[in-house]
N, C-alpha and C positions, 0 to 999 in steps of 0.2 A: 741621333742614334749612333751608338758603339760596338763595333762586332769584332767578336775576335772566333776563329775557325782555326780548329785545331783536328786533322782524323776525322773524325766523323763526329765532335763535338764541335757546336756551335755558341758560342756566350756571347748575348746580346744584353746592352743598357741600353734603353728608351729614357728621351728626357722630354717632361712633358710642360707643354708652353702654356701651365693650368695651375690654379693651387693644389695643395693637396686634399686631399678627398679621396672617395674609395671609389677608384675607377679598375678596370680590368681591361690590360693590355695581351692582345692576342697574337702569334704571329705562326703565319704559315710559309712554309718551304717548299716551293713547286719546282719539279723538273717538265718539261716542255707541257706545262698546263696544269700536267697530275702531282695531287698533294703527296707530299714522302712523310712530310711532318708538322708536327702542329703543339703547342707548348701555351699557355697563358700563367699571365703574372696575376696579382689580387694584390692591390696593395692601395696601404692608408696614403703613401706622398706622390710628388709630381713626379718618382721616377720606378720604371720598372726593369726586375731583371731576371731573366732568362736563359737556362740553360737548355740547352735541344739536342739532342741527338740524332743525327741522320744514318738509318740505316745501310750498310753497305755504302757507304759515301765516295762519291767520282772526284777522285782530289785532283786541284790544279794543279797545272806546269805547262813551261813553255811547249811541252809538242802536247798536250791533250789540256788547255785551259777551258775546263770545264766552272759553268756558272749556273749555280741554283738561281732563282728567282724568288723573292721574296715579300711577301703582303703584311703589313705592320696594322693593327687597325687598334683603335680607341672606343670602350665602351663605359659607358655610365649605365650600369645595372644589364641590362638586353638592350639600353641605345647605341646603334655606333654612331660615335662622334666624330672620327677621323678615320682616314685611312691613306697609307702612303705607300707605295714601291720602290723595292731595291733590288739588288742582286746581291748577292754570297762566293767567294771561291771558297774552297776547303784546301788548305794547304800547311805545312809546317814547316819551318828555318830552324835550322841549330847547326852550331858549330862545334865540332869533336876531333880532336885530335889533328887538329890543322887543316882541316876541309870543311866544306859547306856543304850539310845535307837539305836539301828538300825533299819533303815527304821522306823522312829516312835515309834516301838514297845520297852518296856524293853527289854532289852535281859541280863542273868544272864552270865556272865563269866565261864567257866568250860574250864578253860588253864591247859595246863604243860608243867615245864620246858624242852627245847631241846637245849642240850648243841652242839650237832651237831659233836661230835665226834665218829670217827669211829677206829677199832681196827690197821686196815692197813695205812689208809692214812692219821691218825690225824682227823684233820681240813677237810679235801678232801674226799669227799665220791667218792664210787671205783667207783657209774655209776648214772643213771639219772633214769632208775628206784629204786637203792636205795633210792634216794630220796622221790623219789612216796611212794613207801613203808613204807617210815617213817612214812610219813602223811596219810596214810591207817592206821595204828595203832594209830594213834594219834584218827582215825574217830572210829575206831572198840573199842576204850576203853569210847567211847560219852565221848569225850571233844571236846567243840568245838572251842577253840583256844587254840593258842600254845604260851607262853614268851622263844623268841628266844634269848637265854641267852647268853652275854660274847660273840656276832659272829656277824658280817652285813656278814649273809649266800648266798650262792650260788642265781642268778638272777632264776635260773630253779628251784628250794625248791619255792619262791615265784610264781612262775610259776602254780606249782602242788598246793600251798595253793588257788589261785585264781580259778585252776580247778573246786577241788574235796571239795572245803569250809571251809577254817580252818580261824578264824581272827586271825590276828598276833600282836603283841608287837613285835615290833624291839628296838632291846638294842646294843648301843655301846658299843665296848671293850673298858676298863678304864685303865690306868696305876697306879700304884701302889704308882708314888713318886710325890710328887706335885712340880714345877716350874713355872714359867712365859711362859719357851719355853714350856714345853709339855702341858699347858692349849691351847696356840695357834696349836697347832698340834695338838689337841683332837678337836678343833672347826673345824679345816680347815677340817680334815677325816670326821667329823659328815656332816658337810655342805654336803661333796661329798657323803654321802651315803644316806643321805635325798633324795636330787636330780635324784641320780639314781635309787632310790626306791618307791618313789612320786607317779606314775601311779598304782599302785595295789591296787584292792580294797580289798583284804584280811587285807593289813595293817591295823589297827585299832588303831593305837597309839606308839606314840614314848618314847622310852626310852633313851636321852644322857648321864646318870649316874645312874650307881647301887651302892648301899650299901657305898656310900662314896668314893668306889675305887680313888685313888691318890687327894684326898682332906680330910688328917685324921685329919685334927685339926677342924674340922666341927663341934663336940661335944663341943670342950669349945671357939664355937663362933669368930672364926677366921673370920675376915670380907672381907677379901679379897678372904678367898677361899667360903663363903658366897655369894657374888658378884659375881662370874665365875659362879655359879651354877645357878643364877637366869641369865647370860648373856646366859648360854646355849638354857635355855626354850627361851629364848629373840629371839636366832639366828634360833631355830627349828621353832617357831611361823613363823618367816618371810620367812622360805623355803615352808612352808607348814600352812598356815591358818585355818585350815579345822579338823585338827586333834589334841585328844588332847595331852600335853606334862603331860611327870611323870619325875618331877626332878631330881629328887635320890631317885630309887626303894630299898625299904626297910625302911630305917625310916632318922633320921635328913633332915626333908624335910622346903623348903623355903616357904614363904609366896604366895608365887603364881601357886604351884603344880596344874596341872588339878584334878590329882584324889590322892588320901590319900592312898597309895601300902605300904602294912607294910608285911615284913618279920616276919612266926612266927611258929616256930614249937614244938609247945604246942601238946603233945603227944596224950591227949583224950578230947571228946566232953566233960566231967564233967570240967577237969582243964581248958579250953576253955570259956564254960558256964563264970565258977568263974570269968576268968579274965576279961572277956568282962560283966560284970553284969553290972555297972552302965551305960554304952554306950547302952547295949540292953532294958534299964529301959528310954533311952531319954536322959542321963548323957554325960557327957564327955570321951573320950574316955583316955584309959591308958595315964601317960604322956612319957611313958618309954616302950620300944618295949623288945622283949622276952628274949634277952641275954645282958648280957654287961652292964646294965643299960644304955643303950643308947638313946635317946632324940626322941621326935617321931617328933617333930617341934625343931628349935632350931634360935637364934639372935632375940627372940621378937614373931616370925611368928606362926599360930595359925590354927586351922584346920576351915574352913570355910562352911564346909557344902557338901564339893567334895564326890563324890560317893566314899568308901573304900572298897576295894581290896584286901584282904589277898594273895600277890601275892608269899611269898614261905610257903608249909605250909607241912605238911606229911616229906618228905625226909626218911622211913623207912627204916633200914639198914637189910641188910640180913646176919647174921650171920654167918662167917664162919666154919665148922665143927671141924678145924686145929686151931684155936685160941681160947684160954681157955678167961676168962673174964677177968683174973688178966692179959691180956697182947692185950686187945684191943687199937688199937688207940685210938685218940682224938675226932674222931667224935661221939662213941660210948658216948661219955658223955653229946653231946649236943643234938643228933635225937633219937625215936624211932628204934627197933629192933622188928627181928622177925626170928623165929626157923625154920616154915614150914607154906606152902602156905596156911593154913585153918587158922593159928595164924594171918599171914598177910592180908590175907579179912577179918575177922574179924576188925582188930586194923584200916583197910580203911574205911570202915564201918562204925564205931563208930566213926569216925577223920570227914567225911563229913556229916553226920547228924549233929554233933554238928555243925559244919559251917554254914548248912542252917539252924538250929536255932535262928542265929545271922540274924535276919532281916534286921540290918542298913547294913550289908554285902552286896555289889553287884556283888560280884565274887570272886574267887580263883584259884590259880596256882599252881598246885602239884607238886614233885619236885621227881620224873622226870621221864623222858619216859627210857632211857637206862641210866644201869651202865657205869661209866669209870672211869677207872684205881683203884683210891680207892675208889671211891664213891659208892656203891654196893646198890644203893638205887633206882634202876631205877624199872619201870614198864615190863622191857625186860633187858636182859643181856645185854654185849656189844656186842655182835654178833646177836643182834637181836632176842633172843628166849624170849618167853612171860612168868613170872614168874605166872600171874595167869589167868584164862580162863578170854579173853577180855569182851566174855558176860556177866561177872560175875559183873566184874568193871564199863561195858558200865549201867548195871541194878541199880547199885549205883549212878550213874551218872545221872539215869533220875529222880530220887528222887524230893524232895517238895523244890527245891530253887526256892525264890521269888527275 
């Protein structure tokens, strides 16, 4: 079953596990029990399709994620043959004039990264209220969505994002070494997890490559890994028409990117300020993103006007007490640090104010919600303990982003 929820339009495909034959697919639309609506298909093959309308319809968003309830049933003449349950949001994405509307309105991005690892199970979280819980902190620090990094996570994570309101960025995990065979293998998985992630309306946008991962000659213009990268956005368009695509989040992006997602962890709102001066004057934007000298557009391609993202930005490290400075790792020379939790609100503080200073900005992704393993940069430990009162950070949160 395929739904797409637009306003107070609902367009459902049913696909049926039957020959064809003339069955009559019915489906009802419940708010807390009582029917709003009701629609049937007649049709000679194994699929059917419906358009529905909901009267006065309660569209989704993060502060009112409102969910119809949905009854799908299968009849051969007056038998029912099947019948299965869903849910519905109502909601609509579009990008205009370098913003993101939901449901018509702007809406400012206020993401963080979730890498979705947990200390016991990896990748596997130990239960399904943990997951809930994730996403209660992700609410309690006012963010209102999350770039689900490097993971196509658990169906029940998206589950509880559809509950309790969080938009999401779904990002496929990328391989590291580039081939023929593992471009085809990166498409075939991405297809499969489009598809089975299509129906939630917390999604907000797809990610089939981050940062270059297993396409590194993208910098000096390799055109055939070039080419994969624009057949990605190609293949996610035609799974999914409705949403948009971000080619390769982070920077060497193609000519056809929905939105311009630049990685960028410039430690304060002044060095911030400076780099972005001529972009916030009406200018062109940096040609070169924060490390590396790396290319923000790269084979010709140009920034067009897409709404821009700073989708990794902060990554603050927590300083160990056992590690002297002459003997920090490697990250310690690329992210901000911080001593003690007054130092570290603070150095947040001055990082997202400068952010909403940058007007052309229409969101950001702070990097991250829990530490793991080296990365001590999270909003909460790896065991989930909160490094600074969530009021503190939800109060920075509600701040002047336009």
């Amino acid at each position: 079953m395929v739904t797409h929820a637009k306003r107070n339009l609902l367009e459902l495909t049913v696909f049926l596990h039957a020959p064809s034959a003339a069955w009559r697919v019915e489906v009802e639309v419940l708010e807390q029990g009582k029917r709003v609506a009701l629609a049937e298909d007649q049709t000679a093959v194994a699929t059917g399709r419906l358009g529905i309308t909901i009267p006065y319809a309660k569209l989704w968003s993060p502060g009112s994620p409102h969910l119809y309830d949905l009854q799908v049933r299968l009849y051969d003449g007056n038998k029912l043959l099947d019948e299965v349950g869903s849910y519905i949001g109502m909601r609509g994405i579009e990008l205009r004039e370098g913003k993101f509307l939901l449901n018509g309105k702007p809406t400012y991005l206020k993401m963080i990264l979730d890498q979705g690892y947990w200390p016991d199970g990896y990748l596997t979280a130990p239960s399904d209220e943990a997951l809930q819980t994730d996403i209660g902190w992700v609410k309690m620090f006012g963010f209102n969505g999350v770039r689900k990094h490097q993971k196509i996570e658990d169906p029940r994570w998206l589950y509880w994002c559809d509950r309790l309101g969080v938009l999401v960025w779904e990002e496929m995990p990328n391989a590291r070494a580039w081939s023929p065979q593992a471009e085809e293998r990166l498409a075939a998985e991405w297809r499969r997890a489009v598809d089975r992630d299509y129906n939630h309306p917390s999604i907000v946008a797809w990610v089939p490559v981050n940062e270059s991962m297993g396409f590194p000659e993208l910098r000096e213009n390799h055109p055939g890994q070039y080419a994969f990268i624009e057949r990605m956005v190609d293949i996610t368009r035609h799974s999914d028409a409705y949403r948009p695509v971000i080619d390769n989040d982070g920077w060497e992006h193609s000519d056809i990117t929905d939105v311009c997602a630049i990685h960028d962890y410039t430690p304060t709102a002044h060095q911030l300020r400076t780099r972005y001066e001529q972009a916030s004057l009406g200018g062109e934007l940096p040609p070169h993103v924060w490390i590396g000298n790396k290319p923000l557009f790269v084979l010709g391609s140009r920034y067009h006007g897409q709404p821009v993202v700073l989708s990794e930005v902060g990554g603050f490290l927590q300083i160990p007490e056992h590690l002297s400075s002459a003997h920090r790792d490697i990250l310690f020379k690329h992210y901000g640090s911080w001593r003690d939790p007054e130092e570290f609100l603070e150095k947040l503080r001055d990082l997202l104010e400068g952010i909403a200073s940058l007007l052309f900005v229409s969101g950001f992704c702070y990097t991250q919600l829990t530490d793991i393993e080296q990365e001590t940069n999270g909003l909460l430990t790896y065991d989930r303990k909160p490094k600074l009162e969530p009021a503190k950070v939800a109060e920075i949160n509600c701040g002047d982003f336009q």
